[in-house]
N, C-alpha and C positions, 0 to 999 in steps of 0.2 A: 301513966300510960302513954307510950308513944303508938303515934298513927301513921301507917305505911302509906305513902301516895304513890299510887302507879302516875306515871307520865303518861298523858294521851300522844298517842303518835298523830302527824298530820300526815302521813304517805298515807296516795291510796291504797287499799288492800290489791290481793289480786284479781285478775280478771276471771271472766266465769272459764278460760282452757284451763286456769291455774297455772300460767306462763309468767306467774311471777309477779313486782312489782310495775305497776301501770302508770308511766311517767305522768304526769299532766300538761296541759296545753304548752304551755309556757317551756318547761322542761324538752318538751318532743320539739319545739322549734330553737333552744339550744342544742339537743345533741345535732340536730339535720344541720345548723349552721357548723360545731363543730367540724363535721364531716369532709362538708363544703369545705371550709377553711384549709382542712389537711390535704384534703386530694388537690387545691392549690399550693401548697407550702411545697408540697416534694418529698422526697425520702428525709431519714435522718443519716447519721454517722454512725458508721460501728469501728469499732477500738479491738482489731486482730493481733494475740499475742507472739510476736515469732522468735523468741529469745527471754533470757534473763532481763535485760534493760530494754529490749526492741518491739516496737508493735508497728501495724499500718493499719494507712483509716481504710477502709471498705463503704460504699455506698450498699446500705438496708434496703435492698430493691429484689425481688426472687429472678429477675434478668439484667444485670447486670447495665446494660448498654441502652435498655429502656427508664433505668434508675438514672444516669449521669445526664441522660435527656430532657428527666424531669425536673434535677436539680439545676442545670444550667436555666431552665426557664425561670424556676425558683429565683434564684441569684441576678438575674439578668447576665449572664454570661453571655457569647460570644463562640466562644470554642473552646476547648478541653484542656488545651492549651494553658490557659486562664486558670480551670476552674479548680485543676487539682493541685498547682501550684497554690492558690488561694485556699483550699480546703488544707492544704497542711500549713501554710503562717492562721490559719486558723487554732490549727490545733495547739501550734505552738505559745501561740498567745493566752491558752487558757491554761496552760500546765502549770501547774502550782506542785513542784515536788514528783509527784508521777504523774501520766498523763490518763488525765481524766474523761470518762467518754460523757457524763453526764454535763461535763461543763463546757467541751463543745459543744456537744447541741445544742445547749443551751445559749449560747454565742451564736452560734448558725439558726437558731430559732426567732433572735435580734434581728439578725441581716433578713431572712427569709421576712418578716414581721414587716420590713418598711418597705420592701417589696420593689428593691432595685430597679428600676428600667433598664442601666446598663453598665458595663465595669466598673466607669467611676462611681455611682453611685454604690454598688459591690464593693467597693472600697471603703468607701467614707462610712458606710453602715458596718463593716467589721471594725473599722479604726471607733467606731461609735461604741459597740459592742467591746472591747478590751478597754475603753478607758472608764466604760461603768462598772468592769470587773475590778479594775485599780480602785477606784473611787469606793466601792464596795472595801476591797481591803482595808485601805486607809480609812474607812468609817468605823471599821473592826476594831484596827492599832486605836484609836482614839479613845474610843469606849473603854479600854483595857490600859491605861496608860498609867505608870507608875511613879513619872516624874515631871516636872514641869518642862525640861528639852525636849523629853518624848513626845508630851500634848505638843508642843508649839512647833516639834517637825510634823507630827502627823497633822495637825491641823493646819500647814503651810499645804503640805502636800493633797488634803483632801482639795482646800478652796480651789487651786489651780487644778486638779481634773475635774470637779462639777461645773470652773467657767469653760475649760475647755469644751467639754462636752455640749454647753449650753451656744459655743462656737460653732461647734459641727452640726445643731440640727436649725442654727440659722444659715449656716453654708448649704447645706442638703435642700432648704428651702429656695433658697435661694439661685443655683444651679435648677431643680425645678421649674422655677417660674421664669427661668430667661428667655428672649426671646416672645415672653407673650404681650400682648397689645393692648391696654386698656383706653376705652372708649367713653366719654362724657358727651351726655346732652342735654345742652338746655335748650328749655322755650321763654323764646320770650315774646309778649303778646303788644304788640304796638295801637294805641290807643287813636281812635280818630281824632286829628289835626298835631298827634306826636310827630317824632322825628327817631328814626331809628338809629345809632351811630357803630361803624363798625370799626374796631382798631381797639387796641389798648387805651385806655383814659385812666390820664392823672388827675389828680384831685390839681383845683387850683393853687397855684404858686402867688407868694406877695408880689403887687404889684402889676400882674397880670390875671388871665382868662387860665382858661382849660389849657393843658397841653396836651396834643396828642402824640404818640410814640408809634412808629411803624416799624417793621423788620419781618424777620422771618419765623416771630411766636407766632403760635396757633393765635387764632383771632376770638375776641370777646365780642359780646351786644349787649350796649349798654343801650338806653332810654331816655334823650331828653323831652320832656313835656314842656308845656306855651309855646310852643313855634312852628307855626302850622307849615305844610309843606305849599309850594307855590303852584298854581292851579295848571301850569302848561307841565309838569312833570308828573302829574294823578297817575298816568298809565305806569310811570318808573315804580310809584310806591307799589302796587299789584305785583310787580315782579321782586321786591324786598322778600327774603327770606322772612322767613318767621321762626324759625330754630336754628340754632347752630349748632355744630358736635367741633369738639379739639380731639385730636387722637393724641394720647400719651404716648 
């Protein structure tokens, strides 16, 4: 005797208008981010056939010139100039055989994804985008490989576009964070009858004491204790800092 098992579903049923299935919390705060996310992203690409061999790409927008508006922000464009130039080595770069509208977007879903500030960055995220389309192929040839020259050219070819690639989003970082200023502070707490010292300190040398080193590094505070300070300078030590900051 065999026993039929129904599967218990976990969707909720529907609601009492009978308007269907009734997302749950969780769910209704992904589709809203979704949303969010798209109405940032911008239009996509659409793939116009005008010939036997010929297509153009079209911006997916119902107004045209409010669609290139939103895509330039998307991208971090600049002007138009820019962007339709850049939308067709886009296109170009994904064509595998005929030219595919799925795998544009998909490539333009990349670049929109790290969300350009401005051309060069535009840039560096499609260059980022075709070489994990490469990298993707050559993952394929690999997997399917018939002979030991074939693994060992695709497997040449895959390591150099996944170090590449691992190039490009240390450069993207990088290019991002130039220019910014990182800031250190210590305290340090000077003890009654210590000695506060400012400047760079080496450790002792043979044959000698401390050396200290002066120039134009940012300045450290270091702390020697047993040597009390001399009583006609008490007012000097009140005006000793008690923290220091180095700007990087």
């Amino acid at each position: 005797m065999t026993r039929a098992y129904k599967r218990k579903s976990k969707a909720k049923p529907a609601d009492a208008n009978g308007d269907g299935y009734k997302p749950t919390e969780s769910e209704a705060e992904a589709l809203e981010q979704y949303r969010a996310g798209k109405r940032k992203r911008g239009p996509r690409l659409k793939v116009v056939a005008t010939g036997a061999n010929a297509a153009r790409i079209e911006i997916e927008h119902p107004d045209a010139a409010i669609g290139a508006v939103s895509l330039m922000q998307a991208i971090g464009a600049s002007s138009v100039d820019f962007m339709y130039p850049f939308l067709k080595q886009v296109m170009n770069a994904s064509k595998d055989g005929e030219l595919s509208e799925s795998d544009a977007n998909f490539m333009l879903a990349v670049v929109k994804g790290i969300e350009p500030r401005d051309q060069i960055e535009a840039m560096l995220a499609a260059q980022m985008a075709a070489v994990h389309m490469a990298s993707m192929t050559f993952a394929r040839r690999l997997a399917h490989v018939e002979n030991i020259p074939q693994q060992d050219s695709a497997e040449r070819a895959f390591n150099k576009l996944t170090r590449t690639f691992a190039a490009q989003v240390a450069a993207l970082k990088d290019y991002r964070s130039k220019g910014e200023q990182k800031m250190t502070v210590q305290h340090v707490h000077v003890a009654e009858g210590g000695q506060a010292i400012v400047g760079n300190v080496n450790a002792a040398q043979p044959g000698g004491g401390a050396r200290e080193k002066t120039g134009e590094q940012p300045h450290a505070l270091g702390y020697s204790p047993g040597e009390a300070l001399p009583r006609d300078i008490g007012a000097q030590r009140d005006e000793m800092p008690s923290a220091g900051c180095s700007r990087a």
